[in-house]
C-alpha positions as CSV (number, residue, x, y, z in Angstrom):
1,X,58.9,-3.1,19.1
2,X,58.5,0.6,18.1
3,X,55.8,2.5,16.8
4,X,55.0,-0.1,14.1
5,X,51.0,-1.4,14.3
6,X,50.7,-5.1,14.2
7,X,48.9,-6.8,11.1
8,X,46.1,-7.5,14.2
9,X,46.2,-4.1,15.3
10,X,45.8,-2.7,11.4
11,X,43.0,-5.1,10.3
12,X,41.2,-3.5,13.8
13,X,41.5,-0.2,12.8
14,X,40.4,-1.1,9.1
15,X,37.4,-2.9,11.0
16,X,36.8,0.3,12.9
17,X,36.6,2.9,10.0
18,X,34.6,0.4,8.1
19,X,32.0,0.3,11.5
20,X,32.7,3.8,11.4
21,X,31.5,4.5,8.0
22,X,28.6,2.4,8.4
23,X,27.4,4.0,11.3
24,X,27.8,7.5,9.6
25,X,26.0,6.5,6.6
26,X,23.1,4.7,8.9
27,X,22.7,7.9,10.5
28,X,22.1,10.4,7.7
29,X,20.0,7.8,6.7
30,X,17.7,8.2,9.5
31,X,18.0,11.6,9.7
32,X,16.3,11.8,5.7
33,X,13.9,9.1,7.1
34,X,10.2,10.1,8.5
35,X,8.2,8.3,11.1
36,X,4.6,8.7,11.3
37,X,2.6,7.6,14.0
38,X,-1.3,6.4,13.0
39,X,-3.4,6.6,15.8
40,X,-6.9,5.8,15.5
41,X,-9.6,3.4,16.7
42,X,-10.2,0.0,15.3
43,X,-11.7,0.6,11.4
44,X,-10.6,4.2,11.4
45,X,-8.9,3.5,8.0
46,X,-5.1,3.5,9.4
47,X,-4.0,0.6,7.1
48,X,-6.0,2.4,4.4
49,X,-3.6,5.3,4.9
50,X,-0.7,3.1,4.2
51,X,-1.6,1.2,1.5
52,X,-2.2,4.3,-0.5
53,X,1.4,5.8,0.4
54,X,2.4,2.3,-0.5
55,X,0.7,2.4,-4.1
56,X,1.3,6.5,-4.0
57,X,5.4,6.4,-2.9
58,X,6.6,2.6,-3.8
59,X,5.7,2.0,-7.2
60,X,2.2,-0.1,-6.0
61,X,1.5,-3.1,-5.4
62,X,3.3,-6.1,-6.5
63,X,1.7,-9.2,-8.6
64,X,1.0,-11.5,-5.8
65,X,-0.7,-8.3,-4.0
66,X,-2.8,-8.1,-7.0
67,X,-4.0,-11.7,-7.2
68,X,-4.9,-11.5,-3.1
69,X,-6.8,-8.5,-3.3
70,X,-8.7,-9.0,-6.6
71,X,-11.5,-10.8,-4.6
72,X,-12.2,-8.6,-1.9
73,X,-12.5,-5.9,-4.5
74,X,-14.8,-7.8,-6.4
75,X,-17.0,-8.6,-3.1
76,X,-17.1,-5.1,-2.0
77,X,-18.1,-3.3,-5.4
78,X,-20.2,-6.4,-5.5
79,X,-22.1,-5.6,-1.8
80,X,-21.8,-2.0,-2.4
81,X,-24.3,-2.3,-5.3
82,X,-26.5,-4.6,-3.6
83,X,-26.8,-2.4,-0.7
84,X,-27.8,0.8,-2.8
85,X,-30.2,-1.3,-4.9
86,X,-31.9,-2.2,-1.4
87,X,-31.7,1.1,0.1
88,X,-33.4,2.4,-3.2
89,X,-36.0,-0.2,-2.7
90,X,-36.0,0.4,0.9
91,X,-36.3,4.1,0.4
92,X,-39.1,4.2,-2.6
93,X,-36.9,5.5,-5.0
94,X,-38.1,4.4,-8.3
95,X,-34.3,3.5,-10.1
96,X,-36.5,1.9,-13.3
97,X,-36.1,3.9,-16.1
98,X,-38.5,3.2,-18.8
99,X,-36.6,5.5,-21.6
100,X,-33.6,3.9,-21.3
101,X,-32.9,0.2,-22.6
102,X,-31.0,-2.5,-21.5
103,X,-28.8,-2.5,-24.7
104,X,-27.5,0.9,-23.3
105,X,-25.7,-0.9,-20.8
106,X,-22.5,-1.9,-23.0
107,X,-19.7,-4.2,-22.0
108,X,-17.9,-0.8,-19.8
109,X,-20.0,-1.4,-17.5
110,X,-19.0,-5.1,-16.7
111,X,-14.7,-5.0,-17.5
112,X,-13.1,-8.1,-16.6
113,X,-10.4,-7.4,-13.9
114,X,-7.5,-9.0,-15.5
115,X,-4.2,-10.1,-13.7
């Protein structure tokens, strides 16, 4: 009887503040937060974007990340070379050198992509 508070009714209002707090501190939160919207078609480079703000903002990629995309790195620098080496062919471009010798080429050119 009185103006006393319950234990009930004080472990509610303790519950309250603590929601209270939370939802103050979720909400500056999103306030320092930015959305970005990608729009683009279909190979446009939108996940391109966000891996570099990834490897730009969070510190990179982690180890397992690494290990996944090691291949496709090696395919495409692989492809990329076989492509110009046919589109010189293609094109008539003479890309044989006779003043330069194969021992120019040192071991920079091949690096082993360790991980």
């Amino acid at each position: 009887m009185g103006c006393r508070q319950s234990s009930e009714e004080k472990e509610a209002a303790r519950r309250s503040r603590r929601i209270d707090r939370h939802l103050r501190s979720e909400s500056q939160r999103q306030r320092r937060e930015i959305k970005l919207l990608l729009l683009g078609t279909s190979n446009s480079g939108k996940s391109t974007i966000v891996k570099q703000m990834k490897i730009i903002h969070s510190g990179g990629f982690n180890l397992e990340a690494c290990k996944e995309y090691k291949p496709l790195i090696l395919y495409n620098a692989i492809d990329s070379l076989t492509r110009i080496i046919r589109a010189l062919t293609t094109l008539k471009i003479d890309f044989h050198n006779p003043d330069r010798n194969t021992a120019s080429v040192g071991p920079c050119w091949f690096f082993p992509l360790v991980i």
